[in-house]
DRENMARZA-737222 format. One record per atom (N, C-alpha, C): residue number from 0; chain; x, y, z negated; atom name. Coordinates in steps of 0.1 Angstrom, whole numbers, plus 2048, in hexadecimal, padded with zeros to 3 digits. Atoms other than C-alpha are relative to their C-alpha. Layout:
<recs>
+-----+--------+-----+-----+-----+-------+
: num : cadena :   X :   Y :   Z : atomo :
+-----+--------+-----+-----+-----+-------+
: NUM :      A :   X :   Y :   Z :    CA :
...
+-----+--------+-----+-----+-----+-------+
</recs>
This chain:
<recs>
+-----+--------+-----+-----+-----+-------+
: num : cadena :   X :   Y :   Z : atomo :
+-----+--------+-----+-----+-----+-------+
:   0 :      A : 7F6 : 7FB : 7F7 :     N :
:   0 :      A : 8D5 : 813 : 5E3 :    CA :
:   0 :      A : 800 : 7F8 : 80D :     C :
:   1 :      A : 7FF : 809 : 7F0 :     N :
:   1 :      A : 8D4 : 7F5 : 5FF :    CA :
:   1 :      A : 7FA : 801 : 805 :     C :
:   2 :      A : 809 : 7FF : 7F9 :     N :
:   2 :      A : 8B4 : 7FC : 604 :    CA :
:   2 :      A : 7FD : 80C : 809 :     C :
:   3 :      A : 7FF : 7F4 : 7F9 :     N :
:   3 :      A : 8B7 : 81E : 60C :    CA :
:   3 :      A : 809 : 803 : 811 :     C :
:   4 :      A : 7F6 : 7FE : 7F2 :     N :
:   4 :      A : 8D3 : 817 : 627 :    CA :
:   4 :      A : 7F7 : 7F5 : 80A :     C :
:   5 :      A : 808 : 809 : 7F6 :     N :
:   5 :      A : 8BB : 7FA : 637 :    CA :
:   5 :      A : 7F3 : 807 : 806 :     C :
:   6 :      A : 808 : 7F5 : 7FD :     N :
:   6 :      A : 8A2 : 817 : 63C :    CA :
:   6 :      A : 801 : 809 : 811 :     C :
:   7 :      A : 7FA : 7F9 : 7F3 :     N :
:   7 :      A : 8B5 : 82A : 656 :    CA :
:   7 :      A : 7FD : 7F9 : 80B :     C :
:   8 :      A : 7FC : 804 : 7F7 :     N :
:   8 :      A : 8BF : 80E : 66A :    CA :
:   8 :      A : 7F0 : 7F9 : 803 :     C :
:   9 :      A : 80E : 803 : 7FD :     N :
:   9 :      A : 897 : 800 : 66B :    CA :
:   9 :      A : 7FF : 80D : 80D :     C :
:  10 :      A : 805 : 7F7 : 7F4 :     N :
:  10 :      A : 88E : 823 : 67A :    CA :
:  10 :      A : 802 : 801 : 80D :     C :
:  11 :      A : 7FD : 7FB : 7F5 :     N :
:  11 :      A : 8A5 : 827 : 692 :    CA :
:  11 :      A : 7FE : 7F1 : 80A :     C :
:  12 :      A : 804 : 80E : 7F7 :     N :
:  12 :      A : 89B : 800 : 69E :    CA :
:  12 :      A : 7F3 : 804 : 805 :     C :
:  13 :      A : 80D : 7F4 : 7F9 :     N :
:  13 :      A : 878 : 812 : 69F :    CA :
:  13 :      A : 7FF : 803 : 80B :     C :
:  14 :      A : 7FF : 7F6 : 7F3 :     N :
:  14 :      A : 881 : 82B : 6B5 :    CA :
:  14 :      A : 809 : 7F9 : 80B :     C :
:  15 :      A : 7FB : 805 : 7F2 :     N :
:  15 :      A : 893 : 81B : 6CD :    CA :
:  15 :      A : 7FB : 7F3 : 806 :     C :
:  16 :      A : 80F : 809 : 7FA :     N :
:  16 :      A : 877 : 7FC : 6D3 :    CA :
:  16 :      A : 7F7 : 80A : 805 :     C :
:  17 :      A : 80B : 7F9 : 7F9 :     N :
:  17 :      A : 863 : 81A : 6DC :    CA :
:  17 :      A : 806 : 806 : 80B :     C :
:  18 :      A : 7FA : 7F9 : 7F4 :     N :
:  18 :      A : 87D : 827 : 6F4 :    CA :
:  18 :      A : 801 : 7F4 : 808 :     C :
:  19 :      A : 7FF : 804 : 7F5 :     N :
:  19 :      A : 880 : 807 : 702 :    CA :
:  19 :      A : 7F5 : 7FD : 809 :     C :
:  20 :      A : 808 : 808 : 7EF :     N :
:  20 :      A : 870 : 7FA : 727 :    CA :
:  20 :      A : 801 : 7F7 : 804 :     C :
:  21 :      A : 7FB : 80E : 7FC :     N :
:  21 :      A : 86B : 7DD : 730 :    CA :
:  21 :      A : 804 : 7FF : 812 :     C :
:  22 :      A : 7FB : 7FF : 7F4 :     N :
:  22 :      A : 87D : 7DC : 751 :    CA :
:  22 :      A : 7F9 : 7FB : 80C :     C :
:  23 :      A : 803 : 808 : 7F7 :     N :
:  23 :      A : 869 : 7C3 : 761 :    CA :
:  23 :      A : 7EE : 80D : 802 :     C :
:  24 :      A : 80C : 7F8 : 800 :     N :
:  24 :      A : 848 : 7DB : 75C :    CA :
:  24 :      A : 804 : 809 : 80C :     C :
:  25 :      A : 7FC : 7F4 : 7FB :     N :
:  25 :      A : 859 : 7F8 : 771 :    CA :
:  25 :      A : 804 : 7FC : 80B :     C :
:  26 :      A : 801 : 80B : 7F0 :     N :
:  26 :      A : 865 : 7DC : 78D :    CA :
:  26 :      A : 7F3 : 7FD : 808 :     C :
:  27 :      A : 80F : 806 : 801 :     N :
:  27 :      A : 83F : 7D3 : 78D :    CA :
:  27 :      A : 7FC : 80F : 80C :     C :
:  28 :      A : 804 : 7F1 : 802 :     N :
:  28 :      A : 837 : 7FA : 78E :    CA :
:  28 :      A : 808 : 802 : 811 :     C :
:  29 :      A : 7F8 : 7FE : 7F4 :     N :
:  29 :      A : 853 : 800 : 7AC :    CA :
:  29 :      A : 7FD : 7F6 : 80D :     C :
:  30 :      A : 800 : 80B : 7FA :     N :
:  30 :      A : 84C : 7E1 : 7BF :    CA :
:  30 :      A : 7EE : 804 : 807 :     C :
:  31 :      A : 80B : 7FE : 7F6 :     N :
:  31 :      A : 824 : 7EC : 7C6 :    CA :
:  31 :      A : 801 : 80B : 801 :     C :
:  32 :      A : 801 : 7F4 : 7FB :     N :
:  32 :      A : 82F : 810 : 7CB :    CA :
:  32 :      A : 805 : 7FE : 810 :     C :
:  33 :      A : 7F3 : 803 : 7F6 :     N :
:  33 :      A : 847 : 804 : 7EA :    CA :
:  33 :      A : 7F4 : 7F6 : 808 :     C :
:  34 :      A : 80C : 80B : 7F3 :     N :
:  34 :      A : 828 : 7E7 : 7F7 :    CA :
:  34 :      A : 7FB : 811 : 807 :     C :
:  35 :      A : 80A : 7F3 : 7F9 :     N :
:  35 :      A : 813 : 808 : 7F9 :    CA :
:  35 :      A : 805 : 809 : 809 :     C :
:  36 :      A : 7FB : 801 : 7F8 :     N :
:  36 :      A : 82A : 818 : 808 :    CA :
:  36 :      A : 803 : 800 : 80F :     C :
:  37 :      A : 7FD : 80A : 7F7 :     N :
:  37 :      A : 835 : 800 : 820 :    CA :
:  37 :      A : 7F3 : 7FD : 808 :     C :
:  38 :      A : 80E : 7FD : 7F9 :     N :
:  38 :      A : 80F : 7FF : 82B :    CA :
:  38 :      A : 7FF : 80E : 806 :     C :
:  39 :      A : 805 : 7EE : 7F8 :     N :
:  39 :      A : 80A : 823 : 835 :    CA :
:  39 :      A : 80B : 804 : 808 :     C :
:  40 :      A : 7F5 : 7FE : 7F9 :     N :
:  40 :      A : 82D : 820 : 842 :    CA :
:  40 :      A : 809 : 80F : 7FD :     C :
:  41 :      A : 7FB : 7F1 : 806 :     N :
:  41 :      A : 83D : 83C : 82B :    CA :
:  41 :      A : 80E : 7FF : 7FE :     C :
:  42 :      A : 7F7 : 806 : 806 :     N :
:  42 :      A : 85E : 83A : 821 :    CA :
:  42 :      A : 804 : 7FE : 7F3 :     C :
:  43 :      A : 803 : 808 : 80C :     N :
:  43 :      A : 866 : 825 : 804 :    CA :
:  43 :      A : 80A : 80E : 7F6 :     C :
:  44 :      A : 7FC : 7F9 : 809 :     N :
:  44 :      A : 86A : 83E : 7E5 :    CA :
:  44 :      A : 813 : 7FB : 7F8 :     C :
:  45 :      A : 7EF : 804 : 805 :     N :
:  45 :      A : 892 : 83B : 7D9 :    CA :
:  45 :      A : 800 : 7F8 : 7EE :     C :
:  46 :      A : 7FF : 80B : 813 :     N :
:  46 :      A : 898 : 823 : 7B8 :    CA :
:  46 :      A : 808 : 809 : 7F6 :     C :
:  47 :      A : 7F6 : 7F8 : 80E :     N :
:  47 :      A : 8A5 : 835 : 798 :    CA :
:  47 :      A : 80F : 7F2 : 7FD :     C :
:  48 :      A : 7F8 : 807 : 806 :     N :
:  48 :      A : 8C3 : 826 : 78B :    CA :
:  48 :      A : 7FE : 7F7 : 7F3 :     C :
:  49 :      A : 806 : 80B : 80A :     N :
:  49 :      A : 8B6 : 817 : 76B :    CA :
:  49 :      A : 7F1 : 7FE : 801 :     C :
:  50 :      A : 816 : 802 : 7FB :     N :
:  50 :      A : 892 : 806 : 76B :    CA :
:  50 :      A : 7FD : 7FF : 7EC :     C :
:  51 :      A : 802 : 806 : 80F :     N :
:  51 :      A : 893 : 803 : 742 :    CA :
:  51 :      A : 7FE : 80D : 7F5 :     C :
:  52 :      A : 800 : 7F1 : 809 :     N :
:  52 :      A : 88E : 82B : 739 :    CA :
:  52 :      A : 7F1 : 803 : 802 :     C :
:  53 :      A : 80E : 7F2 : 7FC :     N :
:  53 :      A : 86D : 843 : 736 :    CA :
:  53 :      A : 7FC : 802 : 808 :     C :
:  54 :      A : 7FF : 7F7 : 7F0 :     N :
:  54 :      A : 875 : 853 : 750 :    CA :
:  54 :      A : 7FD : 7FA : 80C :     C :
:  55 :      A : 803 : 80B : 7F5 :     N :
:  55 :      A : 875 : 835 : 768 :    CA :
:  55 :      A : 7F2 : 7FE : 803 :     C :
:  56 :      A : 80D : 802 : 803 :     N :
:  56 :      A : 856 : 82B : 75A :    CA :
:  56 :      A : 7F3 : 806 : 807 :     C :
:  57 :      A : 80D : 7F5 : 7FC :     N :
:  57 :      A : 842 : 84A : 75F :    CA :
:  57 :      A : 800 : 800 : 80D :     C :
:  58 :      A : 7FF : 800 : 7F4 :     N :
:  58 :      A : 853 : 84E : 781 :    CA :
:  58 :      A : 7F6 : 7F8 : 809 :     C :
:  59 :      A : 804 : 80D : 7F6 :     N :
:  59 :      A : 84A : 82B : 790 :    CA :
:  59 :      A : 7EE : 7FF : 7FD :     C :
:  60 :      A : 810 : 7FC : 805 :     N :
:  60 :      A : 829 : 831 : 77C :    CA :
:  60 :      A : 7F4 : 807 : 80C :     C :
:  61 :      A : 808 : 7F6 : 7F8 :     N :
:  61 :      A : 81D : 84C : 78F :    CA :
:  61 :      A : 801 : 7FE : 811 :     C :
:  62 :      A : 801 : 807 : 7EE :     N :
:  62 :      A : 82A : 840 : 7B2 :    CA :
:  62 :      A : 7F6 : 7FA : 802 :     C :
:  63 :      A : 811 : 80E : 7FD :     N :
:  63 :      A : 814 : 820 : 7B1 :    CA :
:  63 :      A : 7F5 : 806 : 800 :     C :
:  64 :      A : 80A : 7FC : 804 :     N :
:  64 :      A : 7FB : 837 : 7A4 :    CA :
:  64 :      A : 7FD : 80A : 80D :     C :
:  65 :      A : 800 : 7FC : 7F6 :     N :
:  65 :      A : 7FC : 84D : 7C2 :    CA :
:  65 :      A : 800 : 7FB : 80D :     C :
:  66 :      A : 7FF : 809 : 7F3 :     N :
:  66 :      A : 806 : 837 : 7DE :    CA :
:  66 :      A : 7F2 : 7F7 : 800 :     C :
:  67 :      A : 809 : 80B : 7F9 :     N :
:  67 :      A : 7EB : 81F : 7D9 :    CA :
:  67 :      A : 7F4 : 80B : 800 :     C :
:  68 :      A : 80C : 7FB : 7FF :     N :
:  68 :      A : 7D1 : 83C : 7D7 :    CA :
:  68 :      A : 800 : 808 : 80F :     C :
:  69 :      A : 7FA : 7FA : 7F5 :     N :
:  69 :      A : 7E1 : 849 : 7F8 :    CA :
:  69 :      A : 7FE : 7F9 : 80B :     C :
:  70 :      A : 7FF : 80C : 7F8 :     N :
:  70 :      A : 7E0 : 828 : 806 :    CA :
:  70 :      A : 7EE : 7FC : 804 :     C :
:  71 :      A : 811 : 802 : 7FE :     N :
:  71 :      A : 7B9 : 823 : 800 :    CA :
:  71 :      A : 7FC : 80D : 804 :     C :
:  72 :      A : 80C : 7EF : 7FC :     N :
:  72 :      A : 7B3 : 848 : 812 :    CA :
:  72 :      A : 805 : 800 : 80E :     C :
:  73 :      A : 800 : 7FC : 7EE :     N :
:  73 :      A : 7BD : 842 : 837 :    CA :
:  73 :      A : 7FD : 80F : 801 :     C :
:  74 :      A : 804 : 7F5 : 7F8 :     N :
:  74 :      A : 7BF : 865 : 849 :    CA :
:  74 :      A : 7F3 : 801 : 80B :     C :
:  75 :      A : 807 : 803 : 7F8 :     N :
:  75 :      A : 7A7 : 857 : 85F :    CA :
:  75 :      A : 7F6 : 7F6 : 7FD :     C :
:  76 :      A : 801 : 809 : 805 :     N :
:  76 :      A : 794 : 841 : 84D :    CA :
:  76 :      A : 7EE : 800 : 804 :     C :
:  77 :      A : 80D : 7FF : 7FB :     N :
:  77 :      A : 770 : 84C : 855 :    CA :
:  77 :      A : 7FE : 7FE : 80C :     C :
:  78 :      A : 803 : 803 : 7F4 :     N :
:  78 :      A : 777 : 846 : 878 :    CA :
:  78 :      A : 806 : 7F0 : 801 :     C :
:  79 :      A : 7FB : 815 : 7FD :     N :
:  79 :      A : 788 : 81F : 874 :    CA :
:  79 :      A : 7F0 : 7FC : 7FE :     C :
:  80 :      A : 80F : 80A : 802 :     N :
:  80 :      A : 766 : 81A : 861 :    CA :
:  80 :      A : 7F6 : 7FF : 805 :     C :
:  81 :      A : 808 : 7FD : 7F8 :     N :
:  81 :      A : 752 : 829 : 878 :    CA :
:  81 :      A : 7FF : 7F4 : 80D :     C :
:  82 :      A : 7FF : 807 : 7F5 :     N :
:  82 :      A : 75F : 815 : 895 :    CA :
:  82 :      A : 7FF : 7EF : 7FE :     C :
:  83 :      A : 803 : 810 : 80A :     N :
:  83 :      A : 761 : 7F7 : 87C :    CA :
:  83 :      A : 7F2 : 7FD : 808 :     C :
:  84 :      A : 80D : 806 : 7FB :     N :
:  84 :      A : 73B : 7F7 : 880 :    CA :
:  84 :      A : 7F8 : 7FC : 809 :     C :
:  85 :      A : 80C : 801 : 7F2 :     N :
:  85 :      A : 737 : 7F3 : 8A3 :    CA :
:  85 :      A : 80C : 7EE : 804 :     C :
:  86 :      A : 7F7 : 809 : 7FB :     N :
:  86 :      A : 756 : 7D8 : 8A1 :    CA :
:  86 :      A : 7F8 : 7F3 : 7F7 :     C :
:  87 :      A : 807 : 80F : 809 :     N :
:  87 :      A : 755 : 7B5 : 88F :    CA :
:  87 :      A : 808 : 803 : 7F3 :     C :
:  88 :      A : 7FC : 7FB : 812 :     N :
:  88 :      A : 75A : 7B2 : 86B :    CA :
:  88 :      A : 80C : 7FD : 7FE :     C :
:  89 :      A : 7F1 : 7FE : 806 :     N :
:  89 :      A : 77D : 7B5 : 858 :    CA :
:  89 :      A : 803 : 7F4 : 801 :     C :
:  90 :      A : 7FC : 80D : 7FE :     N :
:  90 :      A : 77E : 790 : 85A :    CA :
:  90 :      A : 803 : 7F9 : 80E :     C :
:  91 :      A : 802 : 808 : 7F3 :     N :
:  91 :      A : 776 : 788 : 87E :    CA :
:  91 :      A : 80C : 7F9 : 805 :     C :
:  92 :      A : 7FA : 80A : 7FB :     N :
:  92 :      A : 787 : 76D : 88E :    CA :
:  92 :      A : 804 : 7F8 : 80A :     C :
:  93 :      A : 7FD : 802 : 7F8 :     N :
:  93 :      A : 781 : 76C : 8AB :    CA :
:  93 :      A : 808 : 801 : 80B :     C :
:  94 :      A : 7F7 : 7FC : 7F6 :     N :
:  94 :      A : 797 : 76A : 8C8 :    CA :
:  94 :      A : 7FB : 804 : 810 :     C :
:  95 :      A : 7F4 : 800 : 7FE :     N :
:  95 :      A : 7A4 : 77B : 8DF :    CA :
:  95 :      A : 803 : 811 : 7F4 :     C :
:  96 :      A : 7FD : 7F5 : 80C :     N :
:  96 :      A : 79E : 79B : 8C2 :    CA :
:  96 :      A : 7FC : 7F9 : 7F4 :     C :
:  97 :      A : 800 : 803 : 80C :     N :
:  97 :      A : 79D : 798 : 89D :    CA :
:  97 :      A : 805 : 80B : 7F2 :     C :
:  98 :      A : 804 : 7F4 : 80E :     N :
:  98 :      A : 794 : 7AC : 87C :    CA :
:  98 :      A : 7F6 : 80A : 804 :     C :
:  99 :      A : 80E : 7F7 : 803 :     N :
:  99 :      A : 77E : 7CA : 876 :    CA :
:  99 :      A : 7FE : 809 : 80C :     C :
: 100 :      A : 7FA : 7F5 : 7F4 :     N :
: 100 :      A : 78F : 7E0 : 891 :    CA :
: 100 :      A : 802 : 7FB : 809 :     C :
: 101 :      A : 7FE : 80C : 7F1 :     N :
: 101 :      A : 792 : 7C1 : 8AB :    CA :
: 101 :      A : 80C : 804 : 809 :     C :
: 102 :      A : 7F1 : 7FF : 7F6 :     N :
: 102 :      A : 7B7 : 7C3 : 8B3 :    CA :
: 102 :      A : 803 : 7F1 : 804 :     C :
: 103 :      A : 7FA : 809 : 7F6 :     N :
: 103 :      A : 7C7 : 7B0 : 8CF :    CA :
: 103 :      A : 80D : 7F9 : 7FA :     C :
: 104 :      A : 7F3 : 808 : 809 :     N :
: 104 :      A : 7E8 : 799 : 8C7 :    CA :
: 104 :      A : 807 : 80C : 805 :     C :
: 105 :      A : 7F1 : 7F5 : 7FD :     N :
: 105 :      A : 7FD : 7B7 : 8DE :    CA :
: 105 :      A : 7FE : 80A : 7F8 :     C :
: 106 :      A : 804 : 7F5 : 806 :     N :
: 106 :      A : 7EC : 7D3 : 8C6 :    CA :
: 106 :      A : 809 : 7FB : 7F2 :     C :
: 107 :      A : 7FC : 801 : 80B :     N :
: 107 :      A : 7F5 : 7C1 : 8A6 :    CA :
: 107 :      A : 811 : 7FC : 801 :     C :
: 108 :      A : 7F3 : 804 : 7FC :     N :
: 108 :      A : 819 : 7B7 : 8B2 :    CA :
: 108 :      A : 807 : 80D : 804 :     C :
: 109 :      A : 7F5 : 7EF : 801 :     N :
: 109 :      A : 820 : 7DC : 8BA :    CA :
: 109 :      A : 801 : 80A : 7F2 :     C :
: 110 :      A : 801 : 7F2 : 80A :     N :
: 110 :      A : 814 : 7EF : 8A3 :    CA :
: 110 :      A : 7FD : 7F8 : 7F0 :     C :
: 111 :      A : 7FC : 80A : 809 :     N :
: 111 :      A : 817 : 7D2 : 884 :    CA :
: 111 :      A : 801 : 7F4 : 800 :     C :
: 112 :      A : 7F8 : 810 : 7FE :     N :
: 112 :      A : 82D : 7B7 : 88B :    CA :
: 112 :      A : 804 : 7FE : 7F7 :     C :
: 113 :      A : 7F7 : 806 : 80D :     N :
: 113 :      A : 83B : 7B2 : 863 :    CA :
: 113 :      A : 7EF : 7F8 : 7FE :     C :
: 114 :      A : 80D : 807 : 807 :     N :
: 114 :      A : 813 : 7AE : 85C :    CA :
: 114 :      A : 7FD : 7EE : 806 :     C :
: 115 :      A : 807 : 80F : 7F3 :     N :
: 115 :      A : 80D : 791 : 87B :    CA :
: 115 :      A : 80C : 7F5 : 7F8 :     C :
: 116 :      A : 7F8 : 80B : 803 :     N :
: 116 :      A : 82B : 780 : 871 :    CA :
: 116 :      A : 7FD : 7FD : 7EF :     C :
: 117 :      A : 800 : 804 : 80F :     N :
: 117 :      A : 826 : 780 : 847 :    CA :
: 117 :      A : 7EE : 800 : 801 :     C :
: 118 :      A : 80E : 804 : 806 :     N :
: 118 :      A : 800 : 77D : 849 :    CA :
: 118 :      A : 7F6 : 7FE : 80B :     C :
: 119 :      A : 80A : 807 : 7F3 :     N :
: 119 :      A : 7F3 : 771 : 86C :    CA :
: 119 :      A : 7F7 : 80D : 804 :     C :
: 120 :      A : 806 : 7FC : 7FA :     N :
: 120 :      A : 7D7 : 77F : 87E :    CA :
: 120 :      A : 7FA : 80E : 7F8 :     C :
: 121 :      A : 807 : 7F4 : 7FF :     N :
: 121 :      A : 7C2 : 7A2 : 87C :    CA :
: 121 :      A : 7F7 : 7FD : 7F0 :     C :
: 122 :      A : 808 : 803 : 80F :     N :
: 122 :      A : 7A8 : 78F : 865 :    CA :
: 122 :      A : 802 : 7F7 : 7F5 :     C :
: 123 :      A : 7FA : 803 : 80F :     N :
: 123 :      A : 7BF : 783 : 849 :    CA :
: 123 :      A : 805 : 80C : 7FB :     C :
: 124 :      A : 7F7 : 7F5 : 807 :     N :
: 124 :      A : 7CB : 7A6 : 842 :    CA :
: 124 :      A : 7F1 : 807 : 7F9 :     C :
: 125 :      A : 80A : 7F5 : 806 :     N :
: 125 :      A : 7B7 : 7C1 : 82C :    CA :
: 125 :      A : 7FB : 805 : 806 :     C :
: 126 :      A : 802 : 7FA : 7F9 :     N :
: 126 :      A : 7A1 : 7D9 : 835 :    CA :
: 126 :      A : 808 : 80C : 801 :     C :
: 127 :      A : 7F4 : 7F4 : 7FF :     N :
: 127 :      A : 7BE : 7F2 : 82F :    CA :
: 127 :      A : 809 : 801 : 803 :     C :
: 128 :      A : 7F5 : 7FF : 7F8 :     N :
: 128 :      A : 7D6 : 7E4 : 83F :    CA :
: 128 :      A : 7FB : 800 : 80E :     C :
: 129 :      A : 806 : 7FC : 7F7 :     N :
: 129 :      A : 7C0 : 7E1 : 85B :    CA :
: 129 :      A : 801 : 813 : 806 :     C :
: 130 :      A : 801 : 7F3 : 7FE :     N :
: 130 :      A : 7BA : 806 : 85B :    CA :
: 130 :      A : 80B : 809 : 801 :     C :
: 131 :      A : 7F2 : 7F9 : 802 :     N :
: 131 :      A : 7E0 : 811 : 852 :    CA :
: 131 :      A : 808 : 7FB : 811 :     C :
: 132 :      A : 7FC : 804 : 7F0 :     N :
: 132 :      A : 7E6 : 7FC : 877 :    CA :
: 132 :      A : 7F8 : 807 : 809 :     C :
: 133 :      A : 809 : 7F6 : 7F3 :     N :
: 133 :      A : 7CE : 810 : 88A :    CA :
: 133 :      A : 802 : 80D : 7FE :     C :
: 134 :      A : 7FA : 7F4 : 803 :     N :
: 134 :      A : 7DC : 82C : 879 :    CA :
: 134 :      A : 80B : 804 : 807 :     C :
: 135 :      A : 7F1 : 801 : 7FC :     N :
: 135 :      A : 801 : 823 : 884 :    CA :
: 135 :      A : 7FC : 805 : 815 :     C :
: 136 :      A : 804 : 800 : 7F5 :     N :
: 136 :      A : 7EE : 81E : 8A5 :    CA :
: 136 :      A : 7FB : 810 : 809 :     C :
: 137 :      A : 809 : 7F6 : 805 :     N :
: 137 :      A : 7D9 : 83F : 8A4 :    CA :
: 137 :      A : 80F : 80C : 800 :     C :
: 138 :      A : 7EF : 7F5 : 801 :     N :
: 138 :      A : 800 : 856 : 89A :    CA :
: 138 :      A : 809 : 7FD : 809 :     C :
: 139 :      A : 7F6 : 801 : 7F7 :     N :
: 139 :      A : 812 : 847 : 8B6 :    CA :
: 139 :      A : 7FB : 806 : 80A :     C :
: 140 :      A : 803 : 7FB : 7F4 :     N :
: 140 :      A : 7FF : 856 : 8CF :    CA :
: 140 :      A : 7F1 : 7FE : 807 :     C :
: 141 :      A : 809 : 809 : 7F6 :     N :
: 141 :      A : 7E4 : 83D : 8DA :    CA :
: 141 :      A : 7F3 : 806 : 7F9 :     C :
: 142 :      A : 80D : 7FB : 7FF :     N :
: 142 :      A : 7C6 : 851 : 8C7 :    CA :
: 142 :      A : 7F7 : 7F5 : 7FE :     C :
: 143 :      A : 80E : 80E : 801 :     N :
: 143 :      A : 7A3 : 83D : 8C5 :    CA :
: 143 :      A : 801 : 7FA : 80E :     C :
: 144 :      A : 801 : 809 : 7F9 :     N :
: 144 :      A : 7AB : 830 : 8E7 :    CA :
: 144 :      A : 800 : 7F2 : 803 :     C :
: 145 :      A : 804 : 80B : 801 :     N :
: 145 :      A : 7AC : 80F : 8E0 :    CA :
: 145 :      A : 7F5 : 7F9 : 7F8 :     C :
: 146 :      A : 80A : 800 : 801 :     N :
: 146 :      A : 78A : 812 : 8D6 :    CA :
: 146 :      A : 7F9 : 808 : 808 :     C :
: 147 :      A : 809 : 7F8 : 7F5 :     N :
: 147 :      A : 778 : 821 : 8F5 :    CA :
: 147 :      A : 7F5 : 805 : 7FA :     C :
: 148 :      A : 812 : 802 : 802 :     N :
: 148 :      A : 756 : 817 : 8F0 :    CA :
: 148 :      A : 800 : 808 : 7F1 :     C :
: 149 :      A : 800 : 7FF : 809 :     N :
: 149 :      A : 755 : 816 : 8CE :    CA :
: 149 :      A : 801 : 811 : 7F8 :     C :
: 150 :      A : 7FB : 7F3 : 805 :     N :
: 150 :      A : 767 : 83B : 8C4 :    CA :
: 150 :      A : 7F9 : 804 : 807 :     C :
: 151 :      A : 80D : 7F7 : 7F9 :     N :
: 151 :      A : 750 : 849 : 8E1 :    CA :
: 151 :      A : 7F2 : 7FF : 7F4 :     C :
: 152 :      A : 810 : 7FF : 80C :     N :
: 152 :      A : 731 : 83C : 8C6 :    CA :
: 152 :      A : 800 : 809 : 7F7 :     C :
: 153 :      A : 7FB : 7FD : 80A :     N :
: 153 :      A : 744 : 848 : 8AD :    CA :
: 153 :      A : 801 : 80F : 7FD :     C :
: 154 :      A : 7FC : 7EF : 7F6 :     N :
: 154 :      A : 749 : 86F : 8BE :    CA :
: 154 :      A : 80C : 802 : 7FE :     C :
: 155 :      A : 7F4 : 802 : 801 :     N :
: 155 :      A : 76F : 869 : 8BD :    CA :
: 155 :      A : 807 : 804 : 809 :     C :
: 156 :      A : 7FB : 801 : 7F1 :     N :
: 156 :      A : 774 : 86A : 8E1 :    CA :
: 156 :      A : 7F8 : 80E : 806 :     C :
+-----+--------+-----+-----+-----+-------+
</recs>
């Protein structure tokens, strides 16, 4: 008979180790949905009230899973790499331009001033944050103009 009442109380310890989340996973999960994001300049998806359910899980799951595949597809991305190739490489270093896209310090100061300040120059950033700034650049108005030459090669212009 004692054993039979110690039975129950196992299962239901079972099933609720399988309901639970580890909270810090779904932080994890939320935290590169919101970088990605934050790069393409989207606005940041709203937080659930608990981070320790299914539901969280899946949610924040699928964000990250989306955003970052969002994030690697530039709308424009055949023309950054296009122009890439006539520019210097994603590294470049030199001054008075720098990175793949050869932005100026007033280019990267307008159109990503959180990047210059947390990660310096043109050619310390990704090639996708590169491309998400020429993008910002590109939606405000300014078009491939600040690639003349280059977007002329490119048949842009």
């Amino acid at each position: 008979p004692a054993a039979s009442k110690k039975r129950p109380a196992l299962a239901k310890a079972r099933k609720d180790r399988r309901r639970h989340v580890n909270p810090a996973i779904v932080r994890r999960l939320r935290s590169s949905a919101w970088r990605w994001q934050a790069l393409m300049g989207v606005r940041p998806a709203k937080p659930f009230a608990s981070l320790n359910s299914r539901r969280a899980l899946r949610y924040w799951s699928g964000q990250a899973r989306r955003m970052r595949w969002l994030a690697a597809h530039p709308p424009h991305k055949s023309a950054w790499l296009c122009i890439h190739r006539f520019e210097g490489s994603w590294s470049d270093s030199g001054d008075p331009y720098w990175g793949g896209l050869q932005m100026d310090r007033g280019f990267m100061s307008t159109y990503a001033p959180e990047s210059l300040l947390r990660r310096g120059w043109a050619n310390h950033w990704t090639l996708l944050e590169q491309m998400w700034v020429a993008e910002r650049a590109y939606r405000s108005g300014r078009g491939y103009s600040p690639w003349p030459n280059t977007a002329h090669y490119c048949g842009l212009l």
